[in-house]
N, C-alpha and C positions, 0 to 999 in steps of 0.2 A: 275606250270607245269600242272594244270589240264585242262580237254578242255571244252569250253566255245561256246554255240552256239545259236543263236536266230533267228525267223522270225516271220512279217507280212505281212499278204495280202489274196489273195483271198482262196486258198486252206486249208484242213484242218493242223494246223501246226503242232501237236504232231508227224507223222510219217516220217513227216520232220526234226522235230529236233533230233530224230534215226536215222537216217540214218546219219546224220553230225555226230551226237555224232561216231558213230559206226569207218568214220574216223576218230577219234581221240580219240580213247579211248586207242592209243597208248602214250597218256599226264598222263595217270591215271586210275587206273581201283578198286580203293577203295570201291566205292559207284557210282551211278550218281541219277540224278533227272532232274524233268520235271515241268515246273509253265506254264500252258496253259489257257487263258483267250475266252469267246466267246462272242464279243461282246461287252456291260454294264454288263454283269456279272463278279461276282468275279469270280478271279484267282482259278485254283485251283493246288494244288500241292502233286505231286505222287514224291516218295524216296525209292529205292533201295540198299541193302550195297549189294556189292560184284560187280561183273560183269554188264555191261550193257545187258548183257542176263536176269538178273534178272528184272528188268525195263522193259525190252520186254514184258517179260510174264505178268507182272505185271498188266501193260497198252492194252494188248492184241495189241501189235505192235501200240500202239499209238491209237487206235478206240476209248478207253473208254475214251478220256478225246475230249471234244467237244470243239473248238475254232481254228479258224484263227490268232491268234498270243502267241506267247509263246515263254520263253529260257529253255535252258537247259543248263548240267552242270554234267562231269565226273569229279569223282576227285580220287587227290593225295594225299595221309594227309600230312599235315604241323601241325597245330593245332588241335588234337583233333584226338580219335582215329577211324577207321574206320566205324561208324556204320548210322544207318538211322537218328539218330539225329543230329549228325554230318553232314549228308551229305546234299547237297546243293537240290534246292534252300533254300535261308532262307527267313524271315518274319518279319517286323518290330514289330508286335504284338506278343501274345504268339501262337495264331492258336491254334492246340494241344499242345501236351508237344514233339512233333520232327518236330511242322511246316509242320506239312502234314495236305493236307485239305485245304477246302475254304480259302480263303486268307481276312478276312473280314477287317486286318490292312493295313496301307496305302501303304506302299513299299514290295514287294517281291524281290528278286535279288539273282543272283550268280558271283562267283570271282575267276579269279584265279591271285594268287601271292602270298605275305604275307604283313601284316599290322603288322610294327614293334614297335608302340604304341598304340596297341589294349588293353592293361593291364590298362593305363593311360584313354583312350578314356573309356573304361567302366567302370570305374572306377566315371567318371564325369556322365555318364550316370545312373548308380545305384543310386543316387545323386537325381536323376531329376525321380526318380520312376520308368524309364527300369529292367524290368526283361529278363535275360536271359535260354534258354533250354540247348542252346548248348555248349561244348566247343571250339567255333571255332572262329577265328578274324572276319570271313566274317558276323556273325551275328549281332558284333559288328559295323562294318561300315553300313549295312543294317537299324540298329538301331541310328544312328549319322545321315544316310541321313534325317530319318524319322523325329527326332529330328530337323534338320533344317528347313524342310519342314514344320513344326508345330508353330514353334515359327515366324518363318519370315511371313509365308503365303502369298511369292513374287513367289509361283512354284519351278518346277523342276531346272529349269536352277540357280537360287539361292545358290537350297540347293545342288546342286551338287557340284558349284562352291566352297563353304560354305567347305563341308566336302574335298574335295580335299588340298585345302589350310590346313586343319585341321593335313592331314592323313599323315605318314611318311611310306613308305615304298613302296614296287610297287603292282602293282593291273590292270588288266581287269574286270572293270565291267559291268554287263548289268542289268536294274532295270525297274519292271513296277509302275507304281504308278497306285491306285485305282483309282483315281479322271481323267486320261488322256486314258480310251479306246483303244487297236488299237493301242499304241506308246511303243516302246523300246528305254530305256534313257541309252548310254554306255558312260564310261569314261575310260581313259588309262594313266597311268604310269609306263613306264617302264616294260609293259607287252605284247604279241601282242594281234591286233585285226585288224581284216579286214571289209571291208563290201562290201558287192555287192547287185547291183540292176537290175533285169530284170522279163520283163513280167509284169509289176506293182506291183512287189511284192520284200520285202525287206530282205538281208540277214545278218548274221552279225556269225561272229566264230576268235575263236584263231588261226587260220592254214585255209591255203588252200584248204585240200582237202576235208573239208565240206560242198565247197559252190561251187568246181570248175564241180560239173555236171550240175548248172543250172545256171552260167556268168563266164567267164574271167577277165572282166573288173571290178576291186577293188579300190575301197578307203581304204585305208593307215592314222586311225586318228592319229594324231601325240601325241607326248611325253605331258603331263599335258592337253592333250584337252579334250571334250565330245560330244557328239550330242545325236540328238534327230532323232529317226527310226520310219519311218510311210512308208505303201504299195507304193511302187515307189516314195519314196521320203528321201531325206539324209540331216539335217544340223547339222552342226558344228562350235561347240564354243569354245574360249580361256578362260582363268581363270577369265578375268575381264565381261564373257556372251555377249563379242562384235562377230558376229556370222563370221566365216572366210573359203572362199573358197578352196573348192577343186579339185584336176584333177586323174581323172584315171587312174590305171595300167594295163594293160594287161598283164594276165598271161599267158604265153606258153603254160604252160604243159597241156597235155591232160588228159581230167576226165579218161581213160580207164588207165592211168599210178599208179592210184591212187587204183587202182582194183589186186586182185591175179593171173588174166589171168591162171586159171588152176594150177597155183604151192598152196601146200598144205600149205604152208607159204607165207608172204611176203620175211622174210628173203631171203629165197631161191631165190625165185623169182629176187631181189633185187643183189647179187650175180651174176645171170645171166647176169644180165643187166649194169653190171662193164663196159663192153668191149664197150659198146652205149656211158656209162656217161661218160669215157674215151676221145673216139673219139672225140664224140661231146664239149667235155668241149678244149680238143688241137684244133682242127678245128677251135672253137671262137678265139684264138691268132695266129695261124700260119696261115700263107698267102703267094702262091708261094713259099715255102719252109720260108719263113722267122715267126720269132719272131715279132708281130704286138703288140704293147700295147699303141697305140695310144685311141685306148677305155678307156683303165682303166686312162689314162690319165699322166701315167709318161714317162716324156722326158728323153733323153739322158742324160742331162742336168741333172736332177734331180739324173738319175743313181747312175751321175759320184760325184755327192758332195757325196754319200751316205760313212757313215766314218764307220757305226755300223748296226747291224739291229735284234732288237728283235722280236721275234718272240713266240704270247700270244694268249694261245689258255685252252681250257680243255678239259678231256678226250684223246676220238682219235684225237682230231682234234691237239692235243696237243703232241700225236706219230708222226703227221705228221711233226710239228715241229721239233722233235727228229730227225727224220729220214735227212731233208730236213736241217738242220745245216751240217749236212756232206758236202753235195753238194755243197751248196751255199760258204765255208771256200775254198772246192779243188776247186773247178770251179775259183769261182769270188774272192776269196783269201780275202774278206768281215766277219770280226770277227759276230759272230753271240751268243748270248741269248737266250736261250729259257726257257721262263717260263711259269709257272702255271699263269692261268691267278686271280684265288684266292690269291694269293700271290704276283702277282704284283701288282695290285693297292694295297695291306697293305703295299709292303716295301717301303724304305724312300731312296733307293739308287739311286747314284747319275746317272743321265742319258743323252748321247750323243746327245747336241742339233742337230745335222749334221745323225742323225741316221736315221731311216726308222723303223717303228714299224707297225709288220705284225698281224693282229688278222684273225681270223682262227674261224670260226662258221658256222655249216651248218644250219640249221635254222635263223642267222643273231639276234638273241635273247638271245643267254644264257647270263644271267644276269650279270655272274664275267665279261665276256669277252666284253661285253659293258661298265662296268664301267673302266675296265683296256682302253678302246679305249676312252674314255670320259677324265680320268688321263694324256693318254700320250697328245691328243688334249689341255688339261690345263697347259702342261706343253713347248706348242709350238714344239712338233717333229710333223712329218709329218707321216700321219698311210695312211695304204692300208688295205683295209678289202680283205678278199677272204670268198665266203659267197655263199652259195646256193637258196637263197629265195629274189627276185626283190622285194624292198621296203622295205625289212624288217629293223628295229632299226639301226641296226652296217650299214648296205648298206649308210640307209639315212647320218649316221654323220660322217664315216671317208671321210678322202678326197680325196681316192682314191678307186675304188673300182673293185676286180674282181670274174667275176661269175663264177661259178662252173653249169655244165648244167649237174646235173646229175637227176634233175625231183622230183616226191614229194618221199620221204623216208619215208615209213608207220613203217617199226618194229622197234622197240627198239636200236634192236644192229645194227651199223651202218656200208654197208658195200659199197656201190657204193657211197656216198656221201664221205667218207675218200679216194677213189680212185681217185674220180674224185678232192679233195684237193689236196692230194701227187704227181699229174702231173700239175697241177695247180703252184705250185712254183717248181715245177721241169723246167719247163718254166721258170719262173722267176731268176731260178740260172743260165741258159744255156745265157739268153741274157745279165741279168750283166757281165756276166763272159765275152760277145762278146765287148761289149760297152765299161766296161773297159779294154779291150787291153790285157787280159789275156788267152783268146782263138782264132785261125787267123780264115779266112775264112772256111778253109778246117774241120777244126774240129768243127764248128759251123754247118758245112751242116752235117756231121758225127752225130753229137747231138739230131741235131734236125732231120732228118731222123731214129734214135734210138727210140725217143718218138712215132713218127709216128708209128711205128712197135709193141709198148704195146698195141690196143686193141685184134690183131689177136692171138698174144703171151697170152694174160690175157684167151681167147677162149681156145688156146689150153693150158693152165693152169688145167681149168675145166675139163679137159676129163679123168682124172685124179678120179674122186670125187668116181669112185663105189670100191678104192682101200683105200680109206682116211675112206669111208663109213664103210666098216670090216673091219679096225682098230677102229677107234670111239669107233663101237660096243664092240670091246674085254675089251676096256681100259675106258664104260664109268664109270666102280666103283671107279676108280683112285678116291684116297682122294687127294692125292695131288701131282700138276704135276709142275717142273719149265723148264722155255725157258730159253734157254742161246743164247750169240752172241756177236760178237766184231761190234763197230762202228755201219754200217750202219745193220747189222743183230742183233744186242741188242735191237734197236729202233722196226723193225719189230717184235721180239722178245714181246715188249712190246704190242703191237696189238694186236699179236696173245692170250698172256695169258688173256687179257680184255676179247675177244671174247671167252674166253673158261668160265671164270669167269661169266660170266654176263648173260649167261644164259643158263648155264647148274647147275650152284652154287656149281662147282668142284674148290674148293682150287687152285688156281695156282700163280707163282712171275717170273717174268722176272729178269733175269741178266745180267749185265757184265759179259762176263764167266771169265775174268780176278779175277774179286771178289768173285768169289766160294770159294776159300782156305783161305778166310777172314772172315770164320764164318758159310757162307750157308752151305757148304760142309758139315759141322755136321748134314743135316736136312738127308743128303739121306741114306736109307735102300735098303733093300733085294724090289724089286718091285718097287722103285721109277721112274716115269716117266719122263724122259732127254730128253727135246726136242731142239737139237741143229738147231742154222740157221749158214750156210756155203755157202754163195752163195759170200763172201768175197774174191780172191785169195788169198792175200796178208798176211790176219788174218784166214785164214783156216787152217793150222796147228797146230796154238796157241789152238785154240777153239776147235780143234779133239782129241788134248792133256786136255785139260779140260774134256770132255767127257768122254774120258778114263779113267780118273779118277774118274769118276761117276759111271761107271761101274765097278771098281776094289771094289767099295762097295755097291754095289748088284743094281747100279740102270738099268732100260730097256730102252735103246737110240734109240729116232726116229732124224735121220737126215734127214736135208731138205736143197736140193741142187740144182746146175742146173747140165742139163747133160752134160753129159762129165766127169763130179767128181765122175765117178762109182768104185774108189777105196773105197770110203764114207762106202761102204758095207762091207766094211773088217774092221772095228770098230761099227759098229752100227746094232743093229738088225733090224730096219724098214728106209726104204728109200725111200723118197718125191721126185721126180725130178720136175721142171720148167726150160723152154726154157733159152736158152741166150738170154742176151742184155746185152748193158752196163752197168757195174756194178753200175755206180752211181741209176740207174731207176730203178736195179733190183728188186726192195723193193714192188714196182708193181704189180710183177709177186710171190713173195712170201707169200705175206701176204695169197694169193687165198686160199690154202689148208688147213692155218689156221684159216681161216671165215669156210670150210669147215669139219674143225674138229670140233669146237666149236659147228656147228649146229648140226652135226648128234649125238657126244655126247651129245644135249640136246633131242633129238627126241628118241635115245635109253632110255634115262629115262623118258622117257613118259611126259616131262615137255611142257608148254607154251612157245614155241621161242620165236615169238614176243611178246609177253607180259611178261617180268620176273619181279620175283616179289620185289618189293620195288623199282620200276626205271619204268620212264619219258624220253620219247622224247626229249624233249624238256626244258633242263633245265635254267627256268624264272625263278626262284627265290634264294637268295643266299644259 
């Protein structure tokens, strides 16, 4: 999960490689470090623990260290706990005793993933007279390249090949070698990595947005490959060092999307920008009023065989699932799974060759949900990725794939890239349900004019936010808060308490409110905070009557509803309303005020939104 960034060429590189880090110090914020080389001189290498502000100051914004090529490297601990010797770049030699300092051994490099026989590998390496500083995997692979590089004395491209084939687990790496000037050697497993080139000058990062204000057009190195990075120039090799071409991708997104344009968060920011990812992401399938999925590449045809369909995701993207079984069961009458994507690739259960297995990743990398998409592919079912990032791992291998245009996602907690998911297969449920014969004409333009109608709805959702804001504030001491909801309001339910969770570090659980009386119902006191979701009609009495219950043992009910349900207020002390729309989509328009409680009880506690502590963007590694 941490981020990873390099460049050569003509300009000075250190305040280049700040600035890349800086977008992506949303991977990791432990430590970072910088290996800046000038010329035939050695590398030299400045480490940081805590924030990449610390590195800033350190490096006086990158001045003090003199060279045109260098990587860099924030991290996230895996191995090892946070401190400067811990923290990346590392050093094949000993350097000092934390690898800071002239680089006068052969390889410097950093990593991000994990190396799952790093115990074993230095283990042989101790062996062969390596000593190690740190506690970290990455030092030990840094020390295996070095290692091969010594004993063969056939180059980088060998000993890369060499420790690759060695290594079990997944890895982004970038490495300079002493003896090669002016060159960055990166290899990839199962980790991302990009590169781009313009201007004569070369770039190279984990994500996007480090390299998207100076080219669009990316190379994508593939699964077990490596190259070799030199000023305006790229090659790449397979594991046997036979050297194999490549083609560019252009990235849409704009560098300015990747910026805070004035909001004092990305979050926020990010939030705002729901109602854009929204549009934009229905606009790419709908055409003339109709369902288009001739892009993503599933025929009618494939529809209609479809008998089962899982649905494998983590996280939110994993709510989205939650939510989007509802729909896709009433709609298209299609039996639906939804699992933990950690958990599917370890079970052993038996699975519907005739099924359709959906994964769900906004970055196109989290590491379960690739190997869960990698499992169903071995097992011959047909997968459809839905995925946010053009190129990325899950995009390249399922065999169908649809994008999600919601643009780069800088903070943490994810709130326009989950919105722009949950219409994403909210489409998907609307044209099954056409295709097979389950909904006529008339209720298919009914549908799909409903989805049309969520960005403007999600807008005035927002307007809402300076009444959401004093509440926050009252309630941000809450130790501990639970959502409650039936069906399709339990799933949003489940979103909302992540988002309260995860970065404000307030205790909260989602239920079934049917399961309250089966246990939870012991947790609530005098003060407990009840956040029902009732945007249901059908299960809005059941779930009012739960609540009520909540309150008859001292707890304080926020309802959240849409309007119209202004009896809501005659059970509940605090009331949320959101627009109509069809109930199945309503989930759209509810989640809003829950990303919006979530944020401003963390901003009342004076905490870091985007950045909370112990969490990554981007989860590479298992």
């Amino acid at each position: 999960m941490c981020g990873i960034v390099g460049f050569t060429g003509k300009h000075q590189a250190a305040p280049i490689l700040l600035d890349g880090l800086s977008k992506l110090e949303y991977r990791g914020y432990d430590s970072a470090g910088l290996a800046v080389r000038d010329g035939e001189k050695l590398a030299e290498v400045v480490k940081a623990k805590g924030r990449l502000s610390n590195l800033i100051e350190k490096t006086d914004g990158g001045n003090a260290l003199v060279g045109t090529c260098g990587i860099g490297h924030t991290r996230w601990a895996t191995h090892g706990e946070p401190s400067v010797t811990n923290a990346h770049p590392h050093v094949s030699g000993n350097c000092t005793g934390s690898g800071s300092g002239e680089v006068e051994s052969e390889v410097v490099g950093v990593h991000n993933g994990i190396i799952e026989n790093y115990q074993e590998l230095k283990d042989k390496l101790l062996k062969h007279g390596y000593t190690f500083y740190s506690q970290t995997d990455t030092e030990v692979v840094i020390k295996l390249v070095d290692y091969y590089y010594k004993k063969y004395k056939l180059g980088p491209i060998d000993a890369i090949a060499k420790t690759m084939v060695r290594v079990r687990g997944s890895y982004a790496l970038e490495l300079m070698f002493k003896d090669y000037p002016g060159e960055i050697w990166v290899a990839r497993k199962d980790s991302p990595m990009i590169i781009g080139i313009a201007d004569g000058e070369t770039y190279v990062a984990s994500d996007v947005p480090a390299i998207l204000k100076y080219t669009r057009n990316v190379y994508y190195i593939g699964n077990r490959e490596f190259a070799k990075l030199m000023p305006d120039e790229a090659h790449f090799y397979n594991l046997d060092g036979d050297e194999v071409q490549k083609e560019t991708v252009e990235i849409k997104w704009d560098a300015e999307a990747a910026e805070k344009a004035g909001y004092k968060h990305f979050m926020m920011k990010e939030i705002h920008e729901q109602p854009k990812a929204v549009s934009d992401t229905l606009n790419s399938v709908i055409k003339d009023g109709k369902i288009d999925l001739s892009a993503v590449g599933l025929t009618e045809e494939d529809i209609k065989e479809i008998e089962q369909v899982y649905i494998v995701a983590c996280g939110s993207a994993w709510h989205v699932g939650m939510e989007t079984q509802y729909v896709i069961e009433d709609l298209a009458e299609i039996p639906v799974r939804v699992e933990l994507a950690s958990e599917f690739r370890y079970r052993k259960m038996p699975l519907n060759k005739n099924a359709l297995v959906i994964v769900i990743s906004q970055s196109g990398e989290t590491a379960d949900t690739l190997a869960a998409l990698r499992l169903a592919k071995e097992k011959g079912i047909k997968t459809l990725a839905i995925v946010n990032v053009v190129g990325s791992s899950i995009a390249r291998e399922a065999d169908h794939v649809l994008y999600t245009l919601a643009g780069p996602e800088i903070s943490v907690a994810t709130t326009k890239a989950y919105s722009a998911q949950l219409v994403a297969v909210d489409c998907l449920a609307v044209q099954f349900a056409f295709v097979r014969g389950m909904i006529n004409e008339e209720q298919y333009s009914y549908y799909v004019t409903e989805l049309l109608m969520l960005p403007d709805k999600i807008t005035r959702a927002l307007e809402d936010k300076g009444r959401i804001q004093w509440f926050a504030a009252k309630y941000a001491n809450a130790h501990d808060v639970f959502f409650i909801g039936r069906g399709i309001d339990y799933a949003v339910g489940l979103e909302g308490s992540l988002k309260l969770k995860e970065i404000s570090y307030v205790h909260s659980e989602a239920y079934a409110a049917g399961e309250l009386k089966h246990g939870t119902i012991s947790l609530i006191e005098d003060g407990t905070l009840v956040i029902g979701v009732l945007t249901q009609s059908e299960l809005y009495e059941k779930t009012i009557s739960n609540m009520v219950e909540c309150k008859s043992r001292g707890a304080y009910l926020m309802g959240l509803t849409t309007f119209g349900k202004y009896e809501t207020e005659d059970y509940v002390d605090f009331t949320v309303y959101v627009p109509r729309v069809d109930e199945h989509f309503v989930g759209s328009l509810a989640v809003v005020p829950l990303q919006l409680l979530g944020y401003y009880v963390s901003v009342a506690k004076g905490l870091d939104v985007d950045k909370p502590r112990n969490l990554a963007k981007s989860v590479t590694v298992e």
